[in-house]
PDB file of N, CA, C and O in Angstrom, chain B, residues numbered from 101:
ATOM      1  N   UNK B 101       0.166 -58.320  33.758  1.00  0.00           N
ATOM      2  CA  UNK B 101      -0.456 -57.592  32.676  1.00  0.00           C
ATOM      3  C   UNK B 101      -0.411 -58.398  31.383  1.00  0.00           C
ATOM      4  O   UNK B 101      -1.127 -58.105  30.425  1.00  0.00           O
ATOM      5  N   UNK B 102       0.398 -59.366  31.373  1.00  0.00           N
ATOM      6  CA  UNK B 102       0.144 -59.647  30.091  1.00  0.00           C
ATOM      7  C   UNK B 102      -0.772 -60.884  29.729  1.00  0.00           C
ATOM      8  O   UNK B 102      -0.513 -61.603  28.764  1.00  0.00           O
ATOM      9  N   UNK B 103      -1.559 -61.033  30.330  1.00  0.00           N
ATOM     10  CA  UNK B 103      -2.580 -62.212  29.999  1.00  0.00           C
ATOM     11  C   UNK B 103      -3.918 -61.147  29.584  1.00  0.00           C
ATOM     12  O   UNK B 103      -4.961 -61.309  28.951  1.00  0.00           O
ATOM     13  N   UNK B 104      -3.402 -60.205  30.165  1.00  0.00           N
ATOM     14  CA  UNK B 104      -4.701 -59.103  29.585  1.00  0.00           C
ATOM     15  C   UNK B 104      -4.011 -58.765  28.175  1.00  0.00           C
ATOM     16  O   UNK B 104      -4.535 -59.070  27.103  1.00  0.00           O
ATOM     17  N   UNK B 105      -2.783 -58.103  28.290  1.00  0.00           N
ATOM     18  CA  UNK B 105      -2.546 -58.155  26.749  1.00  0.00           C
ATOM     19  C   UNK B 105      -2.734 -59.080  25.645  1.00  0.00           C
ATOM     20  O   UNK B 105      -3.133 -58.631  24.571  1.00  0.00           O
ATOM     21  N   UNK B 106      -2.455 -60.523  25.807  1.00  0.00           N
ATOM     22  CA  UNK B 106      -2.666 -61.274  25.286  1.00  0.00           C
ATOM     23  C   UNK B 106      -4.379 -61.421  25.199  1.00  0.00           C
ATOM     24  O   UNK B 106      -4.869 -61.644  24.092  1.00  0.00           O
ATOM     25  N   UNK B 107      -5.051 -61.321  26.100  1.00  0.00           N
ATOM     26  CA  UNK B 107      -6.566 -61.365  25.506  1.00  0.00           C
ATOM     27  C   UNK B 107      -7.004 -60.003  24.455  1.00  0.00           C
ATOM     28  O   UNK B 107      -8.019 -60.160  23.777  1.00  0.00           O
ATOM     29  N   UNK B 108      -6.240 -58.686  24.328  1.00  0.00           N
ATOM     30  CA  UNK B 108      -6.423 -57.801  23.910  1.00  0.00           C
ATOM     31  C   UNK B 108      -6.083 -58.309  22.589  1.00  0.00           C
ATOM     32  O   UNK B 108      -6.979 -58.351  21.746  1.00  0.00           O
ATOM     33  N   UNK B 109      -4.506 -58.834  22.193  1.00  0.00           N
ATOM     34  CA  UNK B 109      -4.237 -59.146  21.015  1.00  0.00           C
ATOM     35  C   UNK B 109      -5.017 -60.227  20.270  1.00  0.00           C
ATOM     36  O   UNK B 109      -5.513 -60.213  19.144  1.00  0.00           O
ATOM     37  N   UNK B 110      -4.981 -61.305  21.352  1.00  0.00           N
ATOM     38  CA  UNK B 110      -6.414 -61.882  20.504  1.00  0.00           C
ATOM     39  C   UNK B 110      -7.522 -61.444  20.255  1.00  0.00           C
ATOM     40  O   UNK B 110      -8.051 -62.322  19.572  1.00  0.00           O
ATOM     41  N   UNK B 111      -8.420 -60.384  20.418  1.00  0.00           N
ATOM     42  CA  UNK B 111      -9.470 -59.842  19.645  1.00  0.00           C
ATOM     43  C   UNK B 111      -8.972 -58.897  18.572  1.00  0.00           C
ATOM     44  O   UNK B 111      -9.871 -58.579  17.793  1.00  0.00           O
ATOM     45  N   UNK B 112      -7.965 -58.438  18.350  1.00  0.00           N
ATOM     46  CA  UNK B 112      -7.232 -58.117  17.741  1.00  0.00           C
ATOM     47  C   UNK B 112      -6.839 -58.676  16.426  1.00  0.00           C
ATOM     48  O   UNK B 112      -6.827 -58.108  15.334  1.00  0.00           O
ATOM     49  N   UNK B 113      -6.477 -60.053  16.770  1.00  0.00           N
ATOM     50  CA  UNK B 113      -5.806 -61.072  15.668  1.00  0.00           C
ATOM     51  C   UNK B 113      -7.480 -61.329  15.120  1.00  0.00           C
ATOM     52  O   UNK B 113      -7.700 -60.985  13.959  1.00  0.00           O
ATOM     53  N   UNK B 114      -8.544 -61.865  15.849  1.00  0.00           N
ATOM     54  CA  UNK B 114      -9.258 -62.195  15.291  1.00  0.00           C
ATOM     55  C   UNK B 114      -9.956 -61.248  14.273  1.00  0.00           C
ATOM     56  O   UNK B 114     -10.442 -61.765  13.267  1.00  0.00           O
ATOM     57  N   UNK B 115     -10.058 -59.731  14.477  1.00  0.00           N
ATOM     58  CA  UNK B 115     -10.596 -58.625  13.444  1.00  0.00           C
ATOM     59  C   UNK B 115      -9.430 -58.514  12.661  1.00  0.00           C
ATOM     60  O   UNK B 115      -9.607 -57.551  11.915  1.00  0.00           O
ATOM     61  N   UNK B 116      -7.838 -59.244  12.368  1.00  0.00           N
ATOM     62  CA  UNK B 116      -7.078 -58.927  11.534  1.00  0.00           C
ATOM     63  C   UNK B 116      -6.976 -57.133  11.729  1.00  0.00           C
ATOM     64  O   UNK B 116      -7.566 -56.412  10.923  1.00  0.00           O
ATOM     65  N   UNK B 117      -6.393 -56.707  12.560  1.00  0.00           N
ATOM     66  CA  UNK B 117      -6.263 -55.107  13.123  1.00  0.00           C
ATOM     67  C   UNK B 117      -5.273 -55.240  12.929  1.00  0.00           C
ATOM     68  O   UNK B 117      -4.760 -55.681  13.957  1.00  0.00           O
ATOM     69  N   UNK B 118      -4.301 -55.089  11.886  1.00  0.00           N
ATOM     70  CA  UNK B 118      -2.785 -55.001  11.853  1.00  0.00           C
ATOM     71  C   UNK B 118      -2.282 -53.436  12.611  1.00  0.00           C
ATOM     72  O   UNK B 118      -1.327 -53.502  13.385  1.00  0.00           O
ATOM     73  N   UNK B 119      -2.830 -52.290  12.409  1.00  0.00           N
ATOM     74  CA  UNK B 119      -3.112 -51.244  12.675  1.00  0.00           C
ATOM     75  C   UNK B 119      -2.884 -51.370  14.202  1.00  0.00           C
ATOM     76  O   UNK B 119      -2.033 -50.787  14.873  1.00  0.00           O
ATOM     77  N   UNK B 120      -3.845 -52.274  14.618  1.00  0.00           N
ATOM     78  CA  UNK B 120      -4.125 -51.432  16.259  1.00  0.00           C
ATOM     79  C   UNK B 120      -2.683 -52.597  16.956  1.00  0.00           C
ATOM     80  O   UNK B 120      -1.858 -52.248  17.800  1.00  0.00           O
ATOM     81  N   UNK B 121      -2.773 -54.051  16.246  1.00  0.00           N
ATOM     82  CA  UNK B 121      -1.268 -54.334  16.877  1.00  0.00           C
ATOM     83  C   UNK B 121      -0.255 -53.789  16.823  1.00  0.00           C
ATOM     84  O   UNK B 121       0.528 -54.086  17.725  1.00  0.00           O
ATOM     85  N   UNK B 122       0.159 -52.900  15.924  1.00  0.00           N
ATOM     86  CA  UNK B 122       1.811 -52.294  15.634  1.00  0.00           C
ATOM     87  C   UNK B 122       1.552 -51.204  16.593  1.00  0.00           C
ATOM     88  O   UNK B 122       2.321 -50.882  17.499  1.00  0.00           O
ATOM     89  N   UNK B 123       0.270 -50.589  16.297  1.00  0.00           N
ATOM     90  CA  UNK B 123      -0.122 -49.321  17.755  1.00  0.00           C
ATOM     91  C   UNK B 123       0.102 -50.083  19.006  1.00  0.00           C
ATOM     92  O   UNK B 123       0.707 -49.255  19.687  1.00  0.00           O
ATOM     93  N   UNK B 124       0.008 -50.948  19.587  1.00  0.00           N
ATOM     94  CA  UNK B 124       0.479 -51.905  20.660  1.00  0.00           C
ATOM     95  C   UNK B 124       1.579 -51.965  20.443  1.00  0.00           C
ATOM     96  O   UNK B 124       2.253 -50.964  20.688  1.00  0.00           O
ATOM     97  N   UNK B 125       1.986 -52.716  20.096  1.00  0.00           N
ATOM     98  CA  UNK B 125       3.755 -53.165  19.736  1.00  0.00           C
ATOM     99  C   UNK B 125       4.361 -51.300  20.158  1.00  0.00           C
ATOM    100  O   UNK B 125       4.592 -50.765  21.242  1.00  0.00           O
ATOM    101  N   UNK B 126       4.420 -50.894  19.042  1.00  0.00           N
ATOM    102  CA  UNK B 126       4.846 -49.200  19.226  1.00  0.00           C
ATOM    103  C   UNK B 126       4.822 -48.782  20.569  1.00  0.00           C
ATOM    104  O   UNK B 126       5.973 -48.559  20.944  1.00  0.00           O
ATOM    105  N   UNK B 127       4.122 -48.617  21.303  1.00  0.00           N
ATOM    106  CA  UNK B 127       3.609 -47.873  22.453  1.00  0.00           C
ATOM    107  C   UNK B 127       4.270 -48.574  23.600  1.00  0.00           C
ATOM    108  O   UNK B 127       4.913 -47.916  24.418  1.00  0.00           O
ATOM    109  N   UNK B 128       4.093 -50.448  23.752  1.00  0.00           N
ATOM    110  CA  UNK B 128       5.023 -51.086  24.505  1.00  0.00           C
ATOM    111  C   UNK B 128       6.568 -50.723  24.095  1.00  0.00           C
ATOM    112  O   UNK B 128       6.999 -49.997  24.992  1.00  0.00           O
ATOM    113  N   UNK B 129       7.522 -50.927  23.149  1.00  0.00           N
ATOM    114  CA  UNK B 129       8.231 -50.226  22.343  1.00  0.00           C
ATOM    115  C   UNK B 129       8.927 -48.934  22.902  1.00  0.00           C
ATOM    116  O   UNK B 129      10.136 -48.925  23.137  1.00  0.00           O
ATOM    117  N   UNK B 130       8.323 -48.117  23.054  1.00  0.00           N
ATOM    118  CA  UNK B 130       8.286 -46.568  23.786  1.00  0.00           C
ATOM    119  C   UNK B 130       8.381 -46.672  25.268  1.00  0.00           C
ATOM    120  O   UNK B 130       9.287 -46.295  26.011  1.00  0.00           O
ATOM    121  N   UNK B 131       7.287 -47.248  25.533  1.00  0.00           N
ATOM    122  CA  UNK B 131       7.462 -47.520  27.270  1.00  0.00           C
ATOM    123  C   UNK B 131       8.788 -47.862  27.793  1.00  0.00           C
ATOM    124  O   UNK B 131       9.374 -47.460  28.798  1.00  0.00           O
ATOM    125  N   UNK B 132       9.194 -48.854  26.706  1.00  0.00           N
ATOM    126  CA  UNK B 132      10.712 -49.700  27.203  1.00  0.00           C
ATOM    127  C   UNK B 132      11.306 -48.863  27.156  1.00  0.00           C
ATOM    128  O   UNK B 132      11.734 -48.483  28.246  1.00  0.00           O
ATOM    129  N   UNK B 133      11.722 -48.032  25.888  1.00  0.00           N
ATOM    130  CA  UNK B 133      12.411 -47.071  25.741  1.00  0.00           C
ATOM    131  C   UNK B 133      12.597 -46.217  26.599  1.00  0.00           C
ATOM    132  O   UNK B 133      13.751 -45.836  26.794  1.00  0.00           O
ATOM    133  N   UNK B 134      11.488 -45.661  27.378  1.00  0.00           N
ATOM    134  CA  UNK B 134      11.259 -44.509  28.454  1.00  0.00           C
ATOM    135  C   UNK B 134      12.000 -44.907  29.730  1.00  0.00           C
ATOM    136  O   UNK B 134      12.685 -44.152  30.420  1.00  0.00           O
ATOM    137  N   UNK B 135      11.719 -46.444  29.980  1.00  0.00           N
ATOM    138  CA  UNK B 135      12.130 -46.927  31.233  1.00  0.00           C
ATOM    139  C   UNK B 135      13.570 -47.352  30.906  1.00  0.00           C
ATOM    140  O   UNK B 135      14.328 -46.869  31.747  1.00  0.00           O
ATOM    141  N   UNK B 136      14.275 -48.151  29.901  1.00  0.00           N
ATOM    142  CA  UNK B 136      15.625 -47.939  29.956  1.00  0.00           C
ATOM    143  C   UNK B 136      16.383 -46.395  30.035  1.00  0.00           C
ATOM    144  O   UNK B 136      17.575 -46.418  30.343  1.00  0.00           O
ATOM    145  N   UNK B 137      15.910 -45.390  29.839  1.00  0.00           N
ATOM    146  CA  UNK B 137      16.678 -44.040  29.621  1.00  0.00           C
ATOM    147  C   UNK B 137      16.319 -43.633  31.411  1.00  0.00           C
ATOM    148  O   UNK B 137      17.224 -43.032  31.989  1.00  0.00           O
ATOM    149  N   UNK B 138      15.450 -43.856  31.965  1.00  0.00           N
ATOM    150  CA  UNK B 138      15.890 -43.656  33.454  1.00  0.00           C
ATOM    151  C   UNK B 138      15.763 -44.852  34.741  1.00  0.00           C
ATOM    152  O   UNK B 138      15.109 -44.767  35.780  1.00  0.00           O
ATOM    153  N   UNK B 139      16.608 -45.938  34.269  1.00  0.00           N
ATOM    154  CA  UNK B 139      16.772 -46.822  34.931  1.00  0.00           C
ATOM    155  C   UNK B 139      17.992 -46.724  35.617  1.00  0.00           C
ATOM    156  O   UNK B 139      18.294 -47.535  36.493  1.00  0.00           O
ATOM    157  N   UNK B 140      18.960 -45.473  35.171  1.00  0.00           N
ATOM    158  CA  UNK B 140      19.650 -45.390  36.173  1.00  0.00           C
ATOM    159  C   UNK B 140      19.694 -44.202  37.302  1.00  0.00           C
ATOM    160  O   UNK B 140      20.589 -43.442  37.671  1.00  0.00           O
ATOM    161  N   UNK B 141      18.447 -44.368  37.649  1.00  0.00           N
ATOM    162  CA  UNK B 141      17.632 -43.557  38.987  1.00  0.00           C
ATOM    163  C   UNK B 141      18.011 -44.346  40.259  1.00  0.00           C
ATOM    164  O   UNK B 141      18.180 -43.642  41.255  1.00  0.00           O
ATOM    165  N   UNK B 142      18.145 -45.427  40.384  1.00  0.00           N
ATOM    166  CA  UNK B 142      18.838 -46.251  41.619  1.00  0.00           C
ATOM    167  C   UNK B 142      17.685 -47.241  41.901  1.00  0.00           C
ATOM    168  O   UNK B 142      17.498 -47.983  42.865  1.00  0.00           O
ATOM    169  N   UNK B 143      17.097 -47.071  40.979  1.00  0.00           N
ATOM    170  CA  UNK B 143      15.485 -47.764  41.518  1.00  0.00           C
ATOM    171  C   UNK B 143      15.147 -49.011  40.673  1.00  0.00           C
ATOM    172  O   UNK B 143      14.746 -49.016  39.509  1.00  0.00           O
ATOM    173  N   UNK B 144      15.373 -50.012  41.436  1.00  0.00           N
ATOM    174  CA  UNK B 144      15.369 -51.351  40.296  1.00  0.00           C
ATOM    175  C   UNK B 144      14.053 -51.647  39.761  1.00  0.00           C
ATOM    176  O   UNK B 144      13.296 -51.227  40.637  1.00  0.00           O
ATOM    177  N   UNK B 145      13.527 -52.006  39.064  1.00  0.00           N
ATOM    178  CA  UNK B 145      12.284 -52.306  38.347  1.00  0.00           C
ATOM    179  C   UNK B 145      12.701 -53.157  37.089  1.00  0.00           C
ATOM    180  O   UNK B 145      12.152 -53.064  35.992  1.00  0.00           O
ATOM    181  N   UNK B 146      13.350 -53.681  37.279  1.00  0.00           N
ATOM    182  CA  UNK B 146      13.574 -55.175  35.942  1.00  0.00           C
ATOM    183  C   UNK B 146      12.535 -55.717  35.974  1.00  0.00           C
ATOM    184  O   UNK B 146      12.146 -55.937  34.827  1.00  0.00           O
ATOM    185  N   UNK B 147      11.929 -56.025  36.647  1.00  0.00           N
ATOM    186  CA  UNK B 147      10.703 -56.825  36.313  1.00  0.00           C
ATOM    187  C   UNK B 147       9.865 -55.528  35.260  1.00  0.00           C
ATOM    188  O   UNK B 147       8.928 -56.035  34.644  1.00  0.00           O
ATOM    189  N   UNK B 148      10.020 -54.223  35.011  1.00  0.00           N
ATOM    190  CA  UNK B 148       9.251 -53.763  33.901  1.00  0.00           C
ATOM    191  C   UNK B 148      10.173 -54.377  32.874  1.00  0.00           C
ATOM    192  O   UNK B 148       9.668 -55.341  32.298  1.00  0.00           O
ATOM    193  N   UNK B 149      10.857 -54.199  32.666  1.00  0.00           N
ATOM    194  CA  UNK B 149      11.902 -54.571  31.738  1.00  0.00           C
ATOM    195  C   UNK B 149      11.129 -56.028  30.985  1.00  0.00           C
ATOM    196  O   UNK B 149      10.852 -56.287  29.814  1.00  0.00           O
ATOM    197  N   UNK B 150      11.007 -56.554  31.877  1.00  0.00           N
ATOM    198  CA  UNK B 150      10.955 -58.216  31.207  1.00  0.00           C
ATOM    199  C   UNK B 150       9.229 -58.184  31.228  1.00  0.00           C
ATOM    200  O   UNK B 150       8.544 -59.080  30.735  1.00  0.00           O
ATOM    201  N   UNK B 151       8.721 -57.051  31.855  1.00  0.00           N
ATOM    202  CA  UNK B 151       7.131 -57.823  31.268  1.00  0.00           C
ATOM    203  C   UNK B 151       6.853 -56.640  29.729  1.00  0.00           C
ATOM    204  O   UNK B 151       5.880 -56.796  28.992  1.00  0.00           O
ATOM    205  N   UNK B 152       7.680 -55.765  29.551  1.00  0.00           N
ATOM    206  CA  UNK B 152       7.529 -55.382  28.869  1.00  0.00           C
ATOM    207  C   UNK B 152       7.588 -55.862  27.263  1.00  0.00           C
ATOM    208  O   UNK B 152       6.738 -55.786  26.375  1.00  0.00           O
ATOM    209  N   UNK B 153       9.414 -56.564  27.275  1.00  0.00           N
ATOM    210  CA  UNK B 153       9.598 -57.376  26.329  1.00  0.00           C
ATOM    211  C   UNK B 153       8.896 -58.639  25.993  1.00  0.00           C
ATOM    212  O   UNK B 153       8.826 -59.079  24.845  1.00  0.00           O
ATOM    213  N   UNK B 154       8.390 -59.192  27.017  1.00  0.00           N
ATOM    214  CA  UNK B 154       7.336 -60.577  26.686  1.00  0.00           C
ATOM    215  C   UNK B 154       5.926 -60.087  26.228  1.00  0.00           C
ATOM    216  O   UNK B 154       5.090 -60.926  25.893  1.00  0.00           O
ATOM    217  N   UNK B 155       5.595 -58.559  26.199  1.00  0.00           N
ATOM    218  CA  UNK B 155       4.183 -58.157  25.976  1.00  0.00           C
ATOM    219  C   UNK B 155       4.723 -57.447  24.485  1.00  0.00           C
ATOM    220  O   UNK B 155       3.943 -56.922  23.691  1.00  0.00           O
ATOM    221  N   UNK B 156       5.838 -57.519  24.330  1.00  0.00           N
ATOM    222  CA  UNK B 156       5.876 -56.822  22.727  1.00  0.00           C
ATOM    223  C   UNK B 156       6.375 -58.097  21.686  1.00  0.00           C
ATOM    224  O   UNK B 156       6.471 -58.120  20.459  1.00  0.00           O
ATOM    225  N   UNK B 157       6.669 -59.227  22.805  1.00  0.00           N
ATOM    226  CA  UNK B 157       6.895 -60.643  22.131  1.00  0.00           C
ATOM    227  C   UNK B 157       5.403 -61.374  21.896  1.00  0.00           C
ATOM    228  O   UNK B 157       5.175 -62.186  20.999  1.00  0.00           O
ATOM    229  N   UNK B 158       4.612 -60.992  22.716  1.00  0.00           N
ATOM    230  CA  UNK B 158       3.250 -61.548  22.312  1.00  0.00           C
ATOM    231  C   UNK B 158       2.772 -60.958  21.387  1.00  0.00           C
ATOM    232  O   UNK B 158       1.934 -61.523  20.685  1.00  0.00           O
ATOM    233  N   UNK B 159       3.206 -59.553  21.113  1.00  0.00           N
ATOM    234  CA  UNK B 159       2.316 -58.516  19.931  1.00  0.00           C
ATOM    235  C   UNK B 159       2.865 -58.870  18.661  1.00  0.00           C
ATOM    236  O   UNK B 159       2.166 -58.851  17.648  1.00  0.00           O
ATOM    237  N   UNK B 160       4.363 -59.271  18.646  1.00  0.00           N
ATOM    238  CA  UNK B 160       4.981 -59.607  17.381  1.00  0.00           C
ATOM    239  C   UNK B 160       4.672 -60.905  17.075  1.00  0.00           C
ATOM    240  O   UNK B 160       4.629 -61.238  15.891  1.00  0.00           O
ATOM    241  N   UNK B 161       4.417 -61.812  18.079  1.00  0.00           N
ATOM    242  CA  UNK B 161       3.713 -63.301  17.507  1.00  0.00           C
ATOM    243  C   UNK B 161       2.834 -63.283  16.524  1.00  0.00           C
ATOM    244  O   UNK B 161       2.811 -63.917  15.470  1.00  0.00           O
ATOM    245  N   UNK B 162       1.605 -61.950  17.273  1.00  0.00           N
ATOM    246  CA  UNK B 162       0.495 -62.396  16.704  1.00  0.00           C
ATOM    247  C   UNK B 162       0.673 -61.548  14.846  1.00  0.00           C
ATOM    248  O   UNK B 162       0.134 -61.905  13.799  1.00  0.00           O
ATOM    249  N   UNK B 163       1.492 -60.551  15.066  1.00  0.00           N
ATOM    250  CA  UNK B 163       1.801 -59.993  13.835  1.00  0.00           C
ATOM    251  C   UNK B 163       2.449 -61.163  12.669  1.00  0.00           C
ATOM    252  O   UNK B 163       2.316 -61.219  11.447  1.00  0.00           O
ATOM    253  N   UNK B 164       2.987 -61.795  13.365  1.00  0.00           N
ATOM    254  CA  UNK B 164       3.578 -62.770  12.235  1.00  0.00           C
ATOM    255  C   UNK B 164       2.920 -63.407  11.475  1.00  0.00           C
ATOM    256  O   UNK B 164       2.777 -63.371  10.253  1.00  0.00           O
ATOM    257  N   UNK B 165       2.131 -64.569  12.997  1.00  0.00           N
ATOM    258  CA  UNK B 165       0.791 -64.704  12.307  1.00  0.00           C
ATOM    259  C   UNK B 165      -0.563 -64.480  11.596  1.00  0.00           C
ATOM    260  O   UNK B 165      -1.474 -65.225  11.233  1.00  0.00           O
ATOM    261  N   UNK B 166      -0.323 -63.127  11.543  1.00  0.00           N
ATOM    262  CA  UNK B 166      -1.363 -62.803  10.911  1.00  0.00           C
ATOM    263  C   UNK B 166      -0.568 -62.415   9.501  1.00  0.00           C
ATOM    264  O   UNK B 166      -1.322 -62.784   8.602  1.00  0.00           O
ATOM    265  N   UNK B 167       0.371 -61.956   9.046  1.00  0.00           N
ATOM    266  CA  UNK B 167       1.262 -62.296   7.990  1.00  0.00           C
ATOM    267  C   UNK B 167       1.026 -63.454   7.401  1.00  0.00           C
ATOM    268  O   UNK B 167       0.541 -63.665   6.289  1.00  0.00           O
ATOM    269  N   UNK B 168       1.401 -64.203   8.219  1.00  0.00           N
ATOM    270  CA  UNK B 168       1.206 -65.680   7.049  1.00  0.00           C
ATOM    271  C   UNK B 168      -0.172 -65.964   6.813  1.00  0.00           C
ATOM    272  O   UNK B 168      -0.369 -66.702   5.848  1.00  0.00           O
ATOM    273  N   UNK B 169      -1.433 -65.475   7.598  1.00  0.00           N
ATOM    274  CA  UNK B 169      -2.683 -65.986   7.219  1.00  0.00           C
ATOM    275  C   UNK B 169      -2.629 -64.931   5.808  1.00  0.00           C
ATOM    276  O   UNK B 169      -2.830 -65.504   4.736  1.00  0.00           O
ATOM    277  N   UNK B 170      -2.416 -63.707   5.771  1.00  0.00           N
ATOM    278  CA  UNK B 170      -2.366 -63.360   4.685  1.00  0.00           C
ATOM    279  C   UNK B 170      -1.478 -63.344   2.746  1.00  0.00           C
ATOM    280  O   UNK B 170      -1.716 -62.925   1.613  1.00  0.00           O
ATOM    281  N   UNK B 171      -0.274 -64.219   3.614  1.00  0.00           N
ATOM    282  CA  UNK B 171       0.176 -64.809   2.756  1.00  0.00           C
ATOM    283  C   UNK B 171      -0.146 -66.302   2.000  1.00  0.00           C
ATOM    284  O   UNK B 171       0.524 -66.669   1.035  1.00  0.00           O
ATOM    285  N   UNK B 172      -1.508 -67.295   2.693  1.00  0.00           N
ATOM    286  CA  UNK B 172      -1.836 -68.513   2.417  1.00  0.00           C
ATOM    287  C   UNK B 172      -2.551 -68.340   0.881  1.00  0.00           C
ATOM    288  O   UNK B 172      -3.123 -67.266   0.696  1.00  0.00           O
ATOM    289  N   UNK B 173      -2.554 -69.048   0.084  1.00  0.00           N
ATOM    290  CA  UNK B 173      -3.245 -69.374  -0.800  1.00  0.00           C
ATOM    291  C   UNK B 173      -4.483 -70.084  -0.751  1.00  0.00           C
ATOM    292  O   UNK B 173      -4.756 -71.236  -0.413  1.00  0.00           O
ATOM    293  N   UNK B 174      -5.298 -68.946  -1.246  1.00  0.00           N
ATOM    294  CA  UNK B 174      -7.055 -69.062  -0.560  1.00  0.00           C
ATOM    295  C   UNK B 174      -7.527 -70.791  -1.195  1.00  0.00           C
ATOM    296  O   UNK B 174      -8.640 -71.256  -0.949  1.00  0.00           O
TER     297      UNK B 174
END
C-alpha cells in the first residue's frame, strides 16, 4: 500500500494540500492506534504495524517539505 500512498501524497504535495496530508497522516495515526489497542488478540499482524508507520513516515516527509517550500525566500 504504500507506493499508492506515496503516489497519493505526491499529488498532494504538488497542490500544496497541507489539509488533506495531516487528514492522511491523522487517519494512518488512528489506524495504528486502533491496531495497537487490540493486538493483543493472539493474532500477529506486525507487518500492519510497520506499513503503517512507513505510510505516516512518507506523509510527514512530504509535510516537512512542503514547510520549507513555504518557508524559502521568494
Amino acid at each position: 500500500m504504500t507506493k499508492a500512498i506515496e503516489h497519493i501524497v505526491a499529488g498532494y504535495s504538488t497542490l500544496k494540500n497541507r489539509k488533506a496530508l495531516e487528514e492522511i497522516r491523522d487517519h494512518r495515526r488512528r489506524l495504528l492506534n486502533d491496531y495497537r489497542m487490540r493486538s493483543g488478540s493472539g493474532m500477529n499482524f506486525d507487518w500492519i504495524n510497520a506499513e503503517l508507520q512507513e505510510e505516516i513516515g512518507v506523509v510527514e516527509d512530504a509535510l516537512s517539505k512542503l514547510g520549507e517550500e513555504q518557508h524559502k525566500p521568494s
